[in-house]
C-alpha positions in Angstrom: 10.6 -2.9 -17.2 11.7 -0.9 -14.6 13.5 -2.3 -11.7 13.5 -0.5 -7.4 14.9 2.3 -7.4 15.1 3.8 -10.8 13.3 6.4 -12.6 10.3 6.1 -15.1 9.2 9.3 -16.1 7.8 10.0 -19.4 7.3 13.3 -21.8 5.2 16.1 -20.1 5.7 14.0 -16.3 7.7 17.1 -15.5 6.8 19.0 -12.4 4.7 21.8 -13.6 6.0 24.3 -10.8 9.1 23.1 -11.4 10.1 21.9 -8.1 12.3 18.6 -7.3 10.0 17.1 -4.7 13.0 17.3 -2.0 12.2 18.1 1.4 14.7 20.7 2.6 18.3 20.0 3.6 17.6 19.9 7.7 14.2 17.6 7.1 16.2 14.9 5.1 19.3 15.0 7.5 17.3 14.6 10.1 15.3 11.9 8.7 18.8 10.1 7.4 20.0 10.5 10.7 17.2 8.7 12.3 17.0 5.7 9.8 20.7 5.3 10.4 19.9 4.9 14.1 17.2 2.4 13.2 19.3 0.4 11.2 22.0 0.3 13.9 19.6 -0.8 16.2 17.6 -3.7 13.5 21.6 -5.0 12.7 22.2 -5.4 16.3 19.0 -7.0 17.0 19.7 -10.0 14.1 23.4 -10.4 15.6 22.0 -10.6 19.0 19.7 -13.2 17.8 21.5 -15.2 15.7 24.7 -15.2 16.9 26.2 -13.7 13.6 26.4 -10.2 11.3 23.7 -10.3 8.4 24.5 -10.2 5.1 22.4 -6.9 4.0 19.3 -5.2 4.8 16.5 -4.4 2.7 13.5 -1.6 3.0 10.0 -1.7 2.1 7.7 1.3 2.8 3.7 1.2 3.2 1.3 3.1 1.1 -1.4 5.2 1.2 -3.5 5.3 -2.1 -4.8 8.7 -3.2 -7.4 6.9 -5.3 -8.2 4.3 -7.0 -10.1 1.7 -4.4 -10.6 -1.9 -5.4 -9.9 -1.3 -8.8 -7.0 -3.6 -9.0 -8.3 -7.3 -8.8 -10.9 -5.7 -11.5 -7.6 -4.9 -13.4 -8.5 -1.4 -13.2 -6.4 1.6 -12.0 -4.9 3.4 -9.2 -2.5 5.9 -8.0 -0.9 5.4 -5.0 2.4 6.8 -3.4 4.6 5.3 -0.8 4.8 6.5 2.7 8.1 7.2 5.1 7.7 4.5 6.8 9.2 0.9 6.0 9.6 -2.3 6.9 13.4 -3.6 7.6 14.3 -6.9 6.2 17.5 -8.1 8.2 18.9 -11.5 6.5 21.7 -13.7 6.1 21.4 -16.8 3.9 22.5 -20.2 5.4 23.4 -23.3 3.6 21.7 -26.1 5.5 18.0 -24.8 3.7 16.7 -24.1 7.1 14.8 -21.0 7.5 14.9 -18.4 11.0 12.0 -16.0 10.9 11.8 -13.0 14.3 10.2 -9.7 14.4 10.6 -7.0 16.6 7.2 -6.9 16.9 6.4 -10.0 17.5 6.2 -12.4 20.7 9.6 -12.8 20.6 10.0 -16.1 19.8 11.4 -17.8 16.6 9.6 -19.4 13.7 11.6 -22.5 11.9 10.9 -24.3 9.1 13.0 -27.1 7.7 14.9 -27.6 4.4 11.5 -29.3 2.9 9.8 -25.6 3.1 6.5 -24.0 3.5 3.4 -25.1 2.4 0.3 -22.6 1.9 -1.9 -22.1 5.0 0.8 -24.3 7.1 2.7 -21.1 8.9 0.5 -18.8 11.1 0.3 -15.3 11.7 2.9 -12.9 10.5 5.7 -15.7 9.3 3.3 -16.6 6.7 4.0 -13.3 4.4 8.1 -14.2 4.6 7.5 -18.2 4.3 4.8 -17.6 1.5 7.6 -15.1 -0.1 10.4 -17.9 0.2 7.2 -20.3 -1.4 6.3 -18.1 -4.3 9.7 -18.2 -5.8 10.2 -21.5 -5.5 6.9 -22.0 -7.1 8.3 -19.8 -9.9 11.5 -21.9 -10.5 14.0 -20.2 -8.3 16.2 -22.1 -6.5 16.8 -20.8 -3.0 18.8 -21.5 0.0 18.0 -21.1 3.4 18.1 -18.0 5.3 17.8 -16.2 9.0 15.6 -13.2 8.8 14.9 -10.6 11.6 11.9 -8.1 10.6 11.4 -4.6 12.2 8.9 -2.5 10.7 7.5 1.5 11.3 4.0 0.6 9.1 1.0 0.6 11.2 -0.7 -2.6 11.5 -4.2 -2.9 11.0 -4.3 1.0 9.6 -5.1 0.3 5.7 -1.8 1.6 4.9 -0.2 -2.0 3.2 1.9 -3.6 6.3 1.3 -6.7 5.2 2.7 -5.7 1.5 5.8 -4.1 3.0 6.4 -6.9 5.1 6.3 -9.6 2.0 8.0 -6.8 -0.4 11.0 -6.4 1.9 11.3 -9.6 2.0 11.3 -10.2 -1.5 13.4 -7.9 -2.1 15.8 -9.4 0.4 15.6 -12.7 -1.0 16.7 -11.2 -4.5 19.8 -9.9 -2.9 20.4 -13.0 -1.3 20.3 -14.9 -4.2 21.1 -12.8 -7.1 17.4 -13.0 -8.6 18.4 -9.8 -10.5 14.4 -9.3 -10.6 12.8 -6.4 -11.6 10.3 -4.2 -9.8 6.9 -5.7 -11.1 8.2 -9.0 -10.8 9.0 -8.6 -6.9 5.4 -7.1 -6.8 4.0 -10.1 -8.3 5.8 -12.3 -6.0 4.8 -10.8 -2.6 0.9 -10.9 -3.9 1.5 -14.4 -4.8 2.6 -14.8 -1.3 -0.6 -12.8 0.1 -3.0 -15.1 -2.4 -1.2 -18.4 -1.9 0.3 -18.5 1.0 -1.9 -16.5 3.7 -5.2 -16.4 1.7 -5.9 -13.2 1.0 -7.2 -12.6 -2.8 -5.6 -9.4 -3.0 -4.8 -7.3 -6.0 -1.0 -5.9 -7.0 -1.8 -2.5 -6.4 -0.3 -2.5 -2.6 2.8 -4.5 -3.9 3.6 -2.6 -6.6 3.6 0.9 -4.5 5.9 -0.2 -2.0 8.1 -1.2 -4.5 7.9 1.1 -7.6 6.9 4.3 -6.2 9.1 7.1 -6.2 9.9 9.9 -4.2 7.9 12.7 -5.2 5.3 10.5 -7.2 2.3 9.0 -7.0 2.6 5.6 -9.4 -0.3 5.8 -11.9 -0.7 2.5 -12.1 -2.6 0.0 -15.1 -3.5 -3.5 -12.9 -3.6 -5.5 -16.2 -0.5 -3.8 -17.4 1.3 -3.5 -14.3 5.0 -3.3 -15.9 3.6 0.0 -17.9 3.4 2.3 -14.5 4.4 5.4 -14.8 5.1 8.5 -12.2 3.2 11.4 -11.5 4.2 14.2 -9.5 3.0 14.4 -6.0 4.5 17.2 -4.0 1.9 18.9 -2.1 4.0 21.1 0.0 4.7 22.4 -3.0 1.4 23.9 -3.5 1.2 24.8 0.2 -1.2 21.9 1.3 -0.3 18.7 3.5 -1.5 15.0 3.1 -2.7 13.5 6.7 -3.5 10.2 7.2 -6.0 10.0 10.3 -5.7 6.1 11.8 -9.1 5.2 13.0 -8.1 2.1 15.2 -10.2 -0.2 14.0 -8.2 -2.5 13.0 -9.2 -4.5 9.5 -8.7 -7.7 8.3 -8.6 -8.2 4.9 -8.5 -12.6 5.8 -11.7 -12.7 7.0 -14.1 -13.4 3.9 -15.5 -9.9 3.2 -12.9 -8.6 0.9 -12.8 -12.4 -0.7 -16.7 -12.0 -0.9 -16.4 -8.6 -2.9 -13.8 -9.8 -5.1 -15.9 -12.5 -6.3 -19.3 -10.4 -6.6 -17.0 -8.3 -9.0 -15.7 -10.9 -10.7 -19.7 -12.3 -11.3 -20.7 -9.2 -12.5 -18.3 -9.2 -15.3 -19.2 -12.2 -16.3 -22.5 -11.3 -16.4 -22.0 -8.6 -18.7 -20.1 -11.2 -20.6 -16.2 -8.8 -19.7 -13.4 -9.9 -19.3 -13.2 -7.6 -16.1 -15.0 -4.6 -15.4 -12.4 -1.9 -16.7 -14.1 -3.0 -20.0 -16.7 -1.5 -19.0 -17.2 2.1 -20.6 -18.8 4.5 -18.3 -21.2 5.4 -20.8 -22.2 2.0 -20.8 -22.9 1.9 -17.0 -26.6 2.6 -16.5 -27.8 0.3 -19.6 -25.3 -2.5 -17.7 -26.4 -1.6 -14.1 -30.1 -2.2 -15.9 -29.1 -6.0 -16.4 -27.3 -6.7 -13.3 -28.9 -8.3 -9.7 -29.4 -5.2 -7.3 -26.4 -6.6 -4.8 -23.9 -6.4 -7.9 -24.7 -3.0 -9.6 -23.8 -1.2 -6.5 -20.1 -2.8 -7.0 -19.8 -2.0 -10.9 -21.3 1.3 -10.1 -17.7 1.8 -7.8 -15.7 0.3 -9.8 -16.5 2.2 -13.0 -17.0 5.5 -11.5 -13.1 5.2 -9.4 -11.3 4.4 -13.1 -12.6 7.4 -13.6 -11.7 9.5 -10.5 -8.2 7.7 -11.0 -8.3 9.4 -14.4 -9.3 12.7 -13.2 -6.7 12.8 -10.8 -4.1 12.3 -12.9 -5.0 14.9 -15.1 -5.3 17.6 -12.2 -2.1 16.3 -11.0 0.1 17.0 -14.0 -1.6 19.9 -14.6 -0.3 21.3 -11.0 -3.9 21.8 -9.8 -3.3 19.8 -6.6 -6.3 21.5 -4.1 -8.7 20.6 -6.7 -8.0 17.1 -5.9 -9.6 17.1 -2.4 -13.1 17.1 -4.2 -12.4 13.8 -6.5 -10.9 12.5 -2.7 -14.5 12.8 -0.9 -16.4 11.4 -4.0 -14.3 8.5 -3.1 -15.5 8.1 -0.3 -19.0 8.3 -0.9 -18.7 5.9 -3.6 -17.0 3.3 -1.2 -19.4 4.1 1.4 -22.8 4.3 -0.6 -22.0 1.9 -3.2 -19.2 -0.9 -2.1 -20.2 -0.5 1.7 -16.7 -0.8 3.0 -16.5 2.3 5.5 -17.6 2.2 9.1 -18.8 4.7 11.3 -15.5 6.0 12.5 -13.8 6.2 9.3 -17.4 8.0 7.7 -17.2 10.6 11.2 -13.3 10.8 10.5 -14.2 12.0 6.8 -16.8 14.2 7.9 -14.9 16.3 10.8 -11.7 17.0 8.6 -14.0 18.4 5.6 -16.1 20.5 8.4 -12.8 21.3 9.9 -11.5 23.0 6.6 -9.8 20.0 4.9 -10.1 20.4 0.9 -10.7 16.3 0.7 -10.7 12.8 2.3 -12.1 9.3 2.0 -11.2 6.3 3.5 -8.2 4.2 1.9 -7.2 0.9 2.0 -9.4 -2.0 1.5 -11.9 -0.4 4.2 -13.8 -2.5 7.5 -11.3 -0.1 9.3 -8.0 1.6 8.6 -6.8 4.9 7.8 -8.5 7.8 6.3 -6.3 10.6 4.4 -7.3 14.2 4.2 -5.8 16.9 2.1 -5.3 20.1 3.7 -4.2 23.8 3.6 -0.8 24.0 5.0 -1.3 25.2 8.6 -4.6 23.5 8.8 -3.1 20.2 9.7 -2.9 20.9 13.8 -6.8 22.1 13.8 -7.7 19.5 11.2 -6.1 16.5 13.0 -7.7 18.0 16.8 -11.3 18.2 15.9 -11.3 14.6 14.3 -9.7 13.8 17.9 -12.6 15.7 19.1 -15.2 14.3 17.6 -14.0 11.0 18.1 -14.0 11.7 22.0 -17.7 13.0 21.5 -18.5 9.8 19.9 -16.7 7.4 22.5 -14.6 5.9 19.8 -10.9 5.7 21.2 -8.7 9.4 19.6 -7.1 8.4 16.0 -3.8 8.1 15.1 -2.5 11.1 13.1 0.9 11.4 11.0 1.4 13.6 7.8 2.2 11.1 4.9 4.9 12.1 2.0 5.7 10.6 -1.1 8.7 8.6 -0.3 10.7 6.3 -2.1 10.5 2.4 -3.1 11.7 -0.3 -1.9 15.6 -0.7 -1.5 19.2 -2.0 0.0 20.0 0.1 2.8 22.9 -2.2 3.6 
């Protein structure tokens, strides 16, 4: 297993144009220089608070999934990559079992619990995803101590692109630290979706979790939801191959809490047993239309995604490592129909964001995320990204919807210590 932070790459993962992946020298210094600013400023924030210096500071970025769309919880397949921007777990562990949660973004004020601990559903809003973290691995035998925790995160909320799984994975990951948990990557993973399932209620998969903490600069993470520990990385550099990776937030904000992704889960889950699987990766695509044949009309529009996105995930990956990057865009936009058509989780602006980028020269995009809302990414020419990212603006305007959110996503690094 391979813990944050280190490299899993196996024979012919090589870049095929050779290339490292590394942004040039004044990009990173200039990105280097500002995190160091921001962690200035999230240190000062926790000693302000608490009266007292942390003990370290953990990172934990978002995600935005090439493709690969609710595959996961059908133990199916992905391949994400991580994005620039992170949450920032600041934490100091106290003896007394008491626990201190704040966030920057918050209202300001300052959730406690007592030694005793969180239950599931008991903590509201975002203190659930830290208290369900500090739950989860008591659940799973670790004994932990109290701690203070200040949160200051650069992830979009509400966008599609895993704030919720940077959140609980910084955490995590600062709990480790803490305690000397010596965990590895999956197993952090696997405790922040416990958190997420147990904790808050949301029956999400490990895909999200896993990104923001095994993904690696440079890499998407070809990812195997039933064998999670087994990821492995791909290279993702598409600067490299003169194109750019935009992620166009819609504003409408999604939440994944609110019964419809719970209700897709399980009309995926009652379709495999139907078809007497054990999940619905089982299912060969050359056995899809003799299956689709015995299924209820509301669940073969699910397996018909499912199915067909193991697939694109597989395509992908191929085009990928064979350095044929631009012929991803058109595996990006079957994505999208396939989510829109068949598992009905787009919305009008994220189907209008889709359809301006491709008219406005992009090579590819879909929605991504768990859908209702969120972020759509589009894969463009380099230079394109200005006239791309202006007539999705545009036609939003046309349309009344409030202008998108644009920022051009690189694969970054995993989680991590920063201090």
């Amino acid at each position: 297993m391979t813990a944050p932070g280190t490299s899993r790459r196996e024979a012919g993962d090589e870049r095929p144009d050779g290339g490292t992946g590394a942004r040039p020298a004044a990009a990173r210094a200039t990105g280097a220089a500002e995190e160091a600013r921001r962690l200035d400023r999230a240190v000062a924030a926790f000693t302000a608070l608490y009266g007292t210096v942390p003990d370290g500071v953990w990172a934990a970025p978002g995600r935005i999934n090439l493709i690969g769309e609710h595959t996961d919880y059908n133990d199916g397949f992905a391949l994400p990559v991580a994005l620039p921007q992170t949450t920032l777990a600041v934490a100091r562990r106290r003896t007394d079992g008491r626990i201190r949660l704040h966030s920057a973004q918050g209202d300001g004020r300052v959730t406690e619990l007592g030694p005793e601990g969180p239950a599931p559903g008991a903590v509201p809003g975002w203190a659930a995803y830290p208290a369900g973290v500090h739950g989860a691995l008591t659940r799973a035998g670790h004994r932990l101590e109290g701690f203070d925790l200040h949160i200051d995160s650069t992830v979009p909320t509400g966008a599609g692109l895993s704030s919720s799984a940077a959140l609980a994975c910084a955490v995590a990951l600062a709990l480790d630290g803490l305690h000397g948990l010596d965990l590895t990557g999956p197993e952090l993973a696997r405790t922040a979706q416990l958190a997420e399932n147990a904790f808050v209620g949301v029956p999400c998969g490990i895909m999200d979790q896993m990104a923001s903490v095994c993904c690696e600069e440079g890499s998407a993470l070809h990812l195997d939801s039933r064998t999670p520990d087994r990821y492995r990385q791909v290279p993702f550099d598409p600067a490299a191959a003169d194109l750019a990776l935009l992620a166009l937030d819609t504003r409408v904000a999604h939440d994944l809490g609110d019964g419809a992704y719970a209700a897709l889960r399980a009309g995926c889950e009652r379709a495999a047993a139907l078809l007497d699987l054990p999940a619905l990766r089982d299912l060969p695509a050359a056995e899809l239309p003799t299956a689709l044949d015995r299924l209820p009309a509301d669940l073969a529009p699910l397996v018909r995604h499912v199915v067909t996105e193991n697939g694109r995930v597989a395509e992908a990956v191929t085009l990928l490592h064979a350095g044929r990057t631009a012929a991803l865009g058109p595996v990006l936009t079957a994505g999208h129909a396939s989510l829109r058509d068949d598992y009905r989780v787009s919305c009008p602006e994220t189907d209008l964001a889709v359809s301006a980028a491709l008219a406005a020269g992009a090579l590819g995009a879909r929605m991504t995320g768990g859908g209702f809302g969120g972020s759509v990414i589009a894969l463009v020419p380099a230079g394109r990204e200005a006239a791309v990212a202006e007539a999705v603006t545009t036609a939003f305007t046309t349309a009344g919807y409030r202008p998108p959110r644009t920022l051009r996503a690189a694969a970054a690094p995993g989680a991590r210590r920063l201090l």
